[in-house]
C-alpha positions as a Python dict, from the first residue, in 0.01 Angstrom:
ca = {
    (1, 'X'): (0, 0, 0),
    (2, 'X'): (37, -317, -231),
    (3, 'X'): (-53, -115, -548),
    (4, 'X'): (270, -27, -690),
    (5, 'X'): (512, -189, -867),
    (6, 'X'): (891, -139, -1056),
    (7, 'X'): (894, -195, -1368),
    (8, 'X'): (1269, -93, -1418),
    (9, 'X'): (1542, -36, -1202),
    (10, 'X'): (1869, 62, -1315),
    (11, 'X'): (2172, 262, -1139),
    (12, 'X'): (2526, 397, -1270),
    (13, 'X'): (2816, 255, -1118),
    (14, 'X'): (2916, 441, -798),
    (15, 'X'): (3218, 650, -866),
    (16, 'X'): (3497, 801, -622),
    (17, 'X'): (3572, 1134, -517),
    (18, 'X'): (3739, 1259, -851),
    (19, 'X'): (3725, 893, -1002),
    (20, 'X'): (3542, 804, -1329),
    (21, 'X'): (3247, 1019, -1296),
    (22, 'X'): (3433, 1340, -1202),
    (23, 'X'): (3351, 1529, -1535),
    (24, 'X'): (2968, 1486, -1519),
    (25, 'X'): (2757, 1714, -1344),
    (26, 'X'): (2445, 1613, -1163),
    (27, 'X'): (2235, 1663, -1437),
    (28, 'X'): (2418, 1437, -1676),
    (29, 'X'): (2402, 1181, -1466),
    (30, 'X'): (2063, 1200, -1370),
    (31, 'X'): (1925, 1248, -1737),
    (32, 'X'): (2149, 930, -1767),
    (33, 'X'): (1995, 672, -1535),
    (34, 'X'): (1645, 812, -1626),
    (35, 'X'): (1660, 743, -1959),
    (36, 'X'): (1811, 375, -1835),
    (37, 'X'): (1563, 325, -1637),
    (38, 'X'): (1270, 433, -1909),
    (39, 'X'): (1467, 158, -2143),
    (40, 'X'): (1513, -109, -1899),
    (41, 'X'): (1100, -69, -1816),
    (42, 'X'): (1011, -141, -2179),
    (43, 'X'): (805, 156, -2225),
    (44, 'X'): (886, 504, -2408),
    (45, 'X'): (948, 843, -2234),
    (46, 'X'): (642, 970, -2375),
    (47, 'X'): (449, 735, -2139),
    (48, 'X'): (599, 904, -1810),
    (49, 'X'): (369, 1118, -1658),
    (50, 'X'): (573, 1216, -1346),
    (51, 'X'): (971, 1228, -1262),
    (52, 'X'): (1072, 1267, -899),
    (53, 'X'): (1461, 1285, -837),
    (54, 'X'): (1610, 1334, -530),
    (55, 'X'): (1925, 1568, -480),
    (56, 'X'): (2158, 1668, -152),
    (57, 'X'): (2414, 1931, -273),
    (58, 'X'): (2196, 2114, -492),
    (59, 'X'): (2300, 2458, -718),
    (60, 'X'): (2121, 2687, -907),
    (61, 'X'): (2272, 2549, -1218),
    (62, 'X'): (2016, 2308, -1275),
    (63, 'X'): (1724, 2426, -1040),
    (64, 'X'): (1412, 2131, -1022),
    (65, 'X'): (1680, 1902, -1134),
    (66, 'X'): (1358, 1577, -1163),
    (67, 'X'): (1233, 1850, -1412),
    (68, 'X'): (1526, 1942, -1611),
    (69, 'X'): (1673, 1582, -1626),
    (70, 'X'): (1389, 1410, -1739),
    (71, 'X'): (1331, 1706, -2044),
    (72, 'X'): (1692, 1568, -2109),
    (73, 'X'): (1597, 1219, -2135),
    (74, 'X'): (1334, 1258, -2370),
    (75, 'X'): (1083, 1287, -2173),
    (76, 'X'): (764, 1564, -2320),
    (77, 'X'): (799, 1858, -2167),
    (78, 'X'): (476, 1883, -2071),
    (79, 'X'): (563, 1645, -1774),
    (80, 'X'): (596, 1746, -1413),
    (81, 'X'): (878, 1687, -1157),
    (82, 'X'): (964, 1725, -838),
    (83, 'X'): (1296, 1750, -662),
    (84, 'X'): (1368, 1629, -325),
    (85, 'X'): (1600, 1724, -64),
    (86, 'X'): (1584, 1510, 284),
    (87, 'X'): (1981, 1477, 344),
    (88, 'X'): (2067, 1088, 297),
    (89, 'X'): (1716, 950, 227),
    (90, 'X'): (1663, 1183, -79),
    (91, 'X'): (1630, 917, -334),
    (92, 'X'): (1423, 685, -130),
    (93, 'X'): (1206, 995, -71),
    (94, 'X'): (1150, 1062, -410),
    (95, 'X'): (1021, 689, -474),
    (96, 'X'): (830, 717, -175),
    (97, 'X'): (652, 1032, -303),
    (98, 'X'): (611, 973, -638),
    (99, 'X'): (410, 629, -538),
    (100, 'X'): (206, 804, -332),
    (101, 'X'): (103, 984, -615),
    (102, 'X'): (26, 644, -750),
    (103, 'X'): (-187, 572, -458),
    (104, 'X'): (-396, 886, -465),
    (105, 'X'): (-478, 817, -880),
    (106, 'X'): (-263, 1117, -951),
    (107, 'X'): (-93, 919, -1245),
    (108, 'X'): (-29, 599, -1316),
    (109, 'X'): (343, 589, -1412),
    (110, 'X'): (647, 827, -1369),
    (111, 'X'): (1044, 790, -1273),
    (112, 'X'): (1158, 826, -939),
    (113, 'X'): (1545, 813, -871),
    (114, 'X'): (1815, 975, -677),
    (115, 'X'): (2132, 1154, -800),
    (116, 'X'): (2484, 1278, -610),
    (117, 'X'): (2764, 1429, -809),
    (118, 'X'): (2989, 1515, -502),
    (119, 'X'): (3317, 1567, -710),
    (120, 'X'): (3216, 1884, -818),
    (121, 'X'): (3006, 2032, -543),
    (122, 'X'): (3019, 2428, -545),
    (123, 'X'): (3225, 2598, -302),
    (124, 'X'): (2973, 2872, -148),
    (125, 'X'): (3059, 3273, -60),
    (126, 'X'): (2810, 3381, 237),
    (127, 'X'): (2914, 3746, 208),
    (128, 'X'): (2950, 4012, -6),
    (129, 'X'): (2543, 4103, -68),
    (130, 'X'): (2522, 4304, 240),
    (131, 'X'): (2609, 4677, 315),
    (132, 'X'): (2902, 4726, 562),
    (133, 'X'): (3052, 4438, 416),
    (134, 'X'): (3289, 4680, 175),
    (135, 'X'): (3649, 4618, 355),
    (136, 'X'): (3776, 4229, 483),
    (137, 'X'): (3781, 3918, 348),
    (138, 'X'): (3545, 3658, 215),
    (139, 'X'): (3580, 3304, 287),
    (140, 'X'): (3445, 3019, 100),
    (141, 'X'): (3301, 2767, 250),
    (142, 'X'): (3350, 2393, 124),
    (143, 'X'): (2990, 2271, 36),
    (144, 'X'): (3068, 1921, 106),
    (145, 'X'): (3200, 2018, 437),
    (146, 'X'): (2884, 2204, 525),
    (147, 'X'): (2651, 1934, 481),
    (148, 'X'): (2846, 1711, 696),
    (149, 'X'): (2816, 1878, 993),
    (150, 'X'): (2526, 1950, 1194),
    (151, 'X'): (2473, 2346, 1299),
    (152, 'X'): (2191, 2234, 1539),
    (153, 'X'): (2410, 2046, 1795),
    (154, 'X'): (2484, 2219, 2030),
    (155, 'X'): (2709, 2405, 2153),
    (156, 'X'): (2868, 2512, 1805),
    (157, 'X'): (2752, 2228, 1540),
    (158, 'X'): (2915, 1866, 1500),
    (159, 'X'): (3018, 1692, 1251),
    (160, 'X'): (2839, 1367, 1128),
    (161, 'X'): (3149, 1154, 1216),
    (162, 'X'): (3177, 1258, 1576),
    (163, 'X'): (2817, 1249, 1679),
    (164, 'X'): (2836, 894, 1524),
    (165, 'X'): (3097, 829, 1843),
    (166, 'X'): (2801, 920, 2074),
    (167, 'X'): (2616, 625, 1919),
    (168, 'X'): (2935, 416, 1962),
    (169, 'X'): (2914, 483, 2357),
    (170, 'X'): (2533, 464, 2434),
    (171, 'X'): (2573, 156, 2261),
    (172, 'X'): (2885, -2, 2383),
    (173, 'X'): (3048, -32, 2043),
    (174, 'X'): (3380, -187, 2009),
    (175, 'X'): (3615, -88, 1757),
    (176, 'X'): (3642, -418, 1644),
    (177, 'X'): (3285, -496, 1596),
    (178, 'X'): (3318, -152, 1350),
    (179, 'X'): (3573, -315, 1171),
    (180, 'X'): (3406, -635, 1079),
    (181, 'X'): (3104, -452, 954),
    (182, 'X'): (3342, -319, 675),
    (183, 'X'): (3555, -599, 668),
    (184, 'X'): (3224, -748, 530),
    (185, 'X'): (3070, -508, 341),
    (186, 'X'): (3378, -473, 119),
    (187, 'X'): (3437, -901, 129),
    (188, 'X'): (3047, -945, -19),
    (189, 'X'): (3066, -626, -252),
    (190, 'X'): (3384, -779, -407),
    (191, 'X'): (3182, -1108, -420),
    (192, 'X'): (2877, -967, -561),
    (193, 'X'): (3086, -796, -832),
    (194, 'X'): (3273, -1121, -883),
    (195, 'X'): (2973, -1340, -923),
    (196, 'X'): (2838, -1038, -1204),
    (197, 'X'): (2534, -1009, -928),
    (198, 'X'): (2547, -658, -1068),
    (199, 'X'): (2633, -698, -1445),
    (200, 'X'): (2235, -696, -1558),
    (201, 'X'): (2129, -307, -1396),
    (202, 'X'): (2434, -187, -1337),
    (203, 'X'): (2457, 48, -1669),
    (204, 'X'): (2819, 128, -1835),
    (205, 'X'): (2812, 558, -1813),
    (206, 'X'): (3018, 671, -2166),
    (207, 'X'): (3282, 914, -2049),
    (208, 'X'): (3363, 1181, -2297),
    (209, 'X'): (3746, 1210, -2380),
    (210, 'X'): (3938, 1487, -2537),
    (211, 'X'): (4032, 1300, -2840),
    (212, 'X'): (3882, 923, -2921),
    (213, 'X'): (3565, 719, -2830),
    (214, 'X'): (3353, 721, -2469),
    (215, 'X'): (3526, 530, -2208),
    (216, 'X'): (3286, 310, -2046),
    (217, 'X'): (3266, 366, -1684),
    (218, 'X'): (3158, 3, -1561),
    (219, 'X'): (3215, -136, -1213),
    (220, 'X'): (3187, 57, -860),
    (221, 'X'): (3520, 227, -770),
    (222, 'X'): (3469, 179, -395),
    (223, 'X'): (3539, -185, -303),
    (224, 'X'): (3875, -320, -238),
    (225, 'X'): (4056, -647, -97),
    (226, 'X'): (4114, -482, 309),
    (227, 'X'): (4228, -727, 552),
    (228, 'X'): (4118, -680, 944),
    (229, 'X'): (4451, -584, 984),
    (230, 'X'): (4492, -254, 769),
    (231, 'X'): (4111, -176, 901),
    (232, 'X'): (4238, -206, 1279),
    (233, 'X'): (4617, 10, 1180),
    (234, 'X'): (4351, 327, 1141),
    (235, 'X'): (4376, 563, 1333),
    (236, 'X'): (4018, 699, 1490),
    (237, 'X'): (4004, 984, 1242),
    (238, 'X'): (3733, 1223, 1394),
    (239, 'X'): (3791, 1197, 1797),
    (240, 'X'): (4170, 1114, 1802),
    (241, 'X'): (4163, 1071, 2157),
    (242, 'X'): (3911, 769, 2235),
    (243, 'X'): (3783, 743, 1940),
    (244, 'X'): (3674, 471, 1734),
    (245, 'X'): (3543, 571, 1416),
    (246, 'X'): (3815, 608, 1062),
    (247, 'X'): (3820, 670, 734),
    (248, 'X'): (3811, 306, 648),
    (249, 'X'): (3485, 208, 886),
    (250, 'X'): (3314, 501, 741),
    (251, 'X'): (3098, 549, 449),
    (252, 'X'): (3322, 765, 100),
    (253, 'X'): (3221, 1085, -94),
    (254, 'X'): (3120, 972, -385),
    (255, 'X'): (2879, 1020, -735),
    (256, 'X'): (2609, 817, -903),
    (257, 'X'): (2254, 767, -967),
    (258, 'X'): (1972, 561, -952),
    (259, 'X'): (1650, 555, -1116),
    (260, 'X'): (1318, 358, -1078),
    (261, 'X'): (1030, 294, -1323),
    (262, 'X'): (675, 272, -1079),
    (263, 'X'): (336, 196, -1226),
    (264, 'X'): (6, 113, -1052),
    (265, 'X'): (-83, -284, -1110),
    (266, 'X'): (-364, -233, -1292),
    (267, 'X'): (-186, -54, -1549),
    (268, 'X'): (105, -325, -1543),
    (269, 'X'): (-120, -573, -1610),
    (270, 'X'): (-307, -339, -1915),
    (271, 'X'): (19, -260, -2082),
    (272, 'X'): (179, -627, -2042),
    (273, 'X'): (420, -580, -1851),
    (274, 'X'): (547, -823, -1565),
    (275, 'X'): (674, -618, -1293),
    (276, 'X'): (990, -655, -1118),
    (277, 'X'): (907, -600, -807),
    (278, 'X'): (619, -457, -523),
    (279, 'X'): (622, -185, -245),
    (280, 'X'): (476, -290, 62),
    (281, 'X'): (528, -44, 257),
    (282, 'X'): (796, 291, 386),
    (283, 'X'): (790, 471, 722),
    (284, 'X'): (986, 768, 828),
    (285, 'X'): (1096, 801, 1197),
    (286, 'X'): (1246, 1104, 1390),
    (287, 'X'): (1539, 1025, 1623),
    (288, 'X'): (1769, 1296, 1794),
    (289, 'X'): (1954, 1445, 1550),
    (290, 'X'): (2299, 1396, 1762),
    (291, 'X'): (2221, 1015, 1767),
    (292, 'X'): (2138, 1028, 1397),
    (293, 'X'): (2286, 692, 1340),
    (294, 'X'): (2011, 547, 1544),
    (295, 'X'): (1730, 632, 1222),
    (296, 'X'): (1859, 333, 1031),
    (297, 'X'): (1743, 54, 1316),
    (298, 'X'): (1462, 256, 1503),
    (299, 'X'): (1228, 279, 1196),
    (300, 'X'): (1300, -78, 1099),
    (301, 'X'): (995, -211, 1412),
    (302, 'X'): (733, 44, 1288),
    (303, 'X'): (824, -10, 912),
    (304, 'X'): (740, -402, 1005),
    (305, 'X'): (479, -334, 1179),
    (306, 'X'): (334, -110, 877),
    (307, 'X'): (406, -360, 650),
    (308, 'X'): (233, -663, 878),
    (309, 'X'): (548, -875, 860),
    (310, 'X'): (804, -1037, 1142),
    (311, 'X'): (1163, -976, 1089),
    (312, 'X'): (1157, -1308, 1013),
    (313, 'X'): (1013, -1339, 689),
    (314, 'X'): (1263, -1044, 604),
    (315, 'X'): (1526, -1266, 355),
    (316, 'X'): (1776, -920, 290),
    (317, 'X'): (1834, -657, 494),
    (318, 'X'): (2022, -356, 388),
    (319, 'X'): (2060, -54, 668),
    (320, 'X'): (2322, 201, 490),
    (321, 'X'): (2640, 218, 586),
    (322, 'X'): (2696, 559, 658),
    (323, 'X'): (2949, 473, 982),
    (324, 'X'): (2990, 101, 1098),
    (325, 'X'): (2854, 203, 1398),
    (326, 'X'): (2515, 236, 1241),
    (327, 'X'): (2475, -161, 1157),
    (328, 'X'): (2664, -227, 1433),
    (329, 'X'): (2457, -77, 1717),
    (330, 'X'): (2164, -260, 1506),
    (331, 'X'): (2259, -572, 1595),
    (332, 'X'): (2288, -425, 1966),
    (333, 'X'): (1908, -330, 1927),
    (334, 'X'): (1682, -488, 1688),
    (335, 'X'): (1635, -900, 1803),
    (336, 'X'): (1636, -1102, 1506),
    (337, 'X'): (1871, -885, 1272),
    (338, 'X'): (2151, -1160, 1221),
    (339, 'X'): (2471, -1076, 1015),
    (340, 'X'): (2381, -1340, 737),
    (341, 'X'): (2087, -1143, 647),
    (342, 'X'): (2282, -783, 644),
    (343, 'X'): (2444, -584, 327),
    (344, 'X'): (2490, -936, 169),
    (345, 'X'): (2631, -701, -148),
    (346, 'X'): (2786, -480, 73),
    (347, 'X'): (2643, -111, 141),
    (348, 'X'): (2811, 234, 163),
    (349, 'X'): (3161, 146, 296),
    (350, 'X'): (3184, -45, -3),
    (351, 'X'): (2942, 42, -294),
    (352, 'X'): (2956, 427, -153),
    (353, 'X'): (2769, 687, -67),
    (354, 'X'): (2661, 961, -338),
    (355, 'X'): (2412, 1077, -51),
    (356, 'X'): (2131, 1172, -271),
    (357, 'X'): (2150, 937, -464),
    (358, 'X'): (2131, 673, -188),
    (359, 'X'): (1833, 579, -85),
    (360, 'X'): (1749, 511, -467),
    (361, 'X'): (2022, 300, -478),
    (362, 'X'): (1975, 68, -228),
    (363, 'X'): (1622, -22, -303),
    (364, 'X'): (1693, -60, -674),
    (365, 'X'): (2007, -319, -554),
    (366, 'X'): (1748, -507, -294),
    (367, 'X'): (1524, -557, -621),
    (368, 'X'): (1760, -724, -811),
    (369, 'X'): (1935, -862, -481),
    (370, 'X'): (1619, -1075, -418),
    (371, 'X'): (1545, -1179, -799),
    (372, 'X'): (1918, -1301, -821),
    (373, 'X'): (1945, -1498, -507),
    (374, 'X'): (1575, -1620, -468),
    (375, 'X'): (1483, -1378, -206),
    (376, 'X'): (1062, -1241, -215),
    (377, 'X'): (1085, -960, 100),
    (378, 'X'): (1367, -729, 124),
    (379, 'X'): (1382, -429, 393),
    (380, 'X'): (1603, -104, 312),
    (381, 'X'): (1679, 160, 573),
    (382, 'X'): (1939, 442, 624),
    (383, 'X'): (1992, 722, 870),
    (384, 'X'): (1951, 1080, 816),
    (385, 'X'): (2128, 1376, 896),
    (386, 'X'): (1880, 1585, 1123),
    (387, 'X'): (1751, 1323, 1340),
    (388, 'X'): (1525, 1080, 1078),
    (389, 'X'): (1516, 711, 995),
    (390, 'X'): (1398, 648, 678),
    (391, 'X'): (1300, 272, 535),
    (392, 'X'): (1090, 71, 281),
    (393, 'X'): (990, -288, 223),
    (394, 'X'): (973, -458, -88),
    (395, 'X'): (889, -774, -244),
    (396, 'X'): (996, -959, -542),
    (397, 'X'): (768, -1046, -830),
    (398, 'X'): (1022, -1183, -1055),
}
């Protein structure tokens, strides 16, 4: 599993519900970060021999969006793709699988990436086909709303949020242990935007304007200056009574997109190029999908193991944000995860979460995380709705 290698790894800036990326659709912003990422990798688009993207709130507008984007981005369209869908952990799917097609001598290079353009997800009608359905109303269901909540739990579905308030009593979570998880993730995302940690990958997206030039979209919309005392005035947002979880220790809707460049070694090393970085290895647990939180931590043991490591020789940890809860009941249950180590440029209270779009994005950040700050093994998890912890390790070769 120490075969391939990133020869580019770019991502947009992360956007905000109806912020700066609001008038671009899914495609658009996946054709952009390919075509990024294909630049930043030094080679041309005719070299790509596979694109794997993956995608949450898909439509029918752009069906086999890896396909679609990539013809887009210049790619021939005589290239594959393949679009994923595995809730949160598309876009670290979609790496996954496309360097297993590495592995197997499939190809030798392709684009893997993620993509999330949550500020204009469809509203869905799930009448109106059927006979007997001539008289009545027809309700539309919010899309975003839907994927949020969990049908399967019983006794009548749940949404993310509020099974995220089982994990905080199994694990004896305080509210104010929430609280400094994104009291911290916003303090280092501020400080990693400060320091211009992200000024090299993190690609300006021109934004179209009725009359005049682009406006560059530049810098993450998510993190602010909070102060423990505005994050402790929430109120517990999705179990009023009791409850510990808000809108302000949970993870934001947002849009954005990440692509990678992978490559086999040996054909690194035949076209020149240094790479950027390695994957060692990626595991995929299954946890019960009303402790769904618990993914992000429980796969971290077996992805070590995998991988032949300790935890100690892990420099940079990032375990998605999705609730505060999540890295919270980590440091309940994983020995040796220390807070020093943890979303050192913050994770998706801060940066955001565009949910396919992810996965992608946090293991092209740990890339340039470790090149910047001396790092050479990084470990990336995040939990999935459904019951699945999803992770990779990679190390630096810069």
């Amino acid at each position: 599993m120490d075969k391939v290698v990133v020869l580019g790894a770019v991502r947009t800036p992360i956007g905000a519900m109806g912020g700066g990326l609001s008038s671009l659709l899914a495609r658009d912003l996946a054709t952009f970060a390919i075509g990024k990422a294909i630049e930043a990798a030094g080679i041309s688009p005719e070299q790509v021999q596979y694109t794997c993207i993956g995608w949450v709130m898909q439509d029918s507008r752009f069906a086999n969006i890896a396909k679609q984007a990539a013809e887009f981005a210049g790619v021939p369209n005589t290239v594959p793709g393949t679009t994923y869908h595995e809730n949160c952990a598309s876009g670290a799917a979609a790496v996954q699988a496309l360097a297993r097609r590495i592995l197997l001598g499939e190809i030798e290079v392709g684009v893997a990436g993620g993509v999330e353009a949550m500020s204009n997800v469809p509203r869905y009608l799930y009448s109106g086909r059927l006979k007997g359905q001539t008289y009545g109303d027809m309700v539309l269901e919010d899309g975003i709303q839907g994927a949020l909540v969990d049908r399967n739990v019983p006794p009548k579905g749940e949404v993310m949020g509020l099974m995220t308030e089982r994990l905080v009593a199994k694990y004896g979570l305080t509210r104010l242990e929430q609280d400094e998880v994104a009291f911290r993730s916003h303090a280092n995302a501020l400080a990693a935007w400060e320091s211009g940690a992200f000024a090299d990958y993190v690609v300006p997206v021109p934004i179209a304007q009725r009359k005049g030039p682009p406006v560059m979209f530049a810098k993450d919309e998510g993190p602010k200056p909070v102060t423990m005392d505005v994050l402790s005035a929430q109120r517990p947002f999705f179990k009023p009574d009791g409850g510990t979880i808000t809108t302000m220790n949970s993870s934001s809707i947002n849009d954005g997109a990440a692509a990678l460049v992978l490559c086999s070694e040996e054909y690194a090393t035949r076209m020149g190029k240094k790479p950027l970085a390695r994957l060692l290895a990626w595991h995929n647990v299954g946890v019960p999908r009303e402790l769904m939180g618990e993914g992000a931590f429980k796969v971290i043991p077996p992805l070590l193991q995998k991988a032949g490591l300790p935890i100690e020789s892990i420099d940079w940890f990032e375990l998605n944000e999705a609730f505060a809860a999540v890295v919270a009941a980590a440091f309940h249950d994983v020995p040796g995860l220390s807070v020093d180590r943890v979303n050192q440029w913050g994770s998706g209270i801060s940066l955001g979460h565009p949910v396919g779009c992810t996965g992608a994005r946090q293991i092209v950040d740990m890339i340039h995380q470790l090149a910047r700050r001396g790092g050479r093994i990084g470990l990336t998890t995040r939990c999935v709705g459904g019951g699945i912890g999803n992770g990779e390790i990679v190390e630096s070769l810069a």
